[in-house]
C-alpha positions in Angstrom: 46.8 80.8 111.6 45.0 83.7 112.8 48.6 85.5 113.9 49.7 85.4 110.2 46.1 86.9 109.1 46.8 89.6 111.9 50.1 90.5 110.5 48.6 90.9 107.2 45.9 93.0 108.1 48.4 94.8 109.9 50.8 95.3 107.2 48.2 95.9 105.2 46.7 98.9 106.7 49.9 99.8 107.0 50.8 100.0 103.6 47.1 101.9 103.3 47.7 104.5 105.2 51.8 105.5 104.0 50.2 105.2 100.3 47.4 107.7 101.3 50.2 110.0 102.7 51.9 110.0 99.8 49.4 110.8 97.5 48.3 113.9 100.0 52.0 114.8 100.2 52.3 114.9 96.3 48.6 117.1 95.7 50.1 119.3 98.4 53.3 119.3 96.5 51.7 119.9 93.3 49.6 122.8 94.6 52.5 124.3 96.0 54.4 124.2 92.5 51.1 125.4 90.9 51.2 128.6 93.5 54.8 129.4 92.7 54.4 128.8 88.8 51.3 131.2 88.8 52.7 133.8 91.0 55.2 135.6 88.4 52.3 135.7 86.1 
């Protein structure tokens, strides 16, 4: 019982932490986009 609650905090925080990273990933990506987009104007 408390193995199973284990593995599902541990895919849980898991899960937290790649979802986190991916929504870092995209502002950095969008920023990025933004810089390039400005910079012929």
């Amino acid at each position: 019982m408390d193995f199973s609650i284990l593995c599902v905090h541990r895919v849980c925080a898991v899960y937290a932490s790649l979802h986190m990273d991916m929504i870092l990933s995209m502002k950095v990506l969008l920023s990025d986009i933004g810089k390039l987009l400005a910079l012929p104007l």
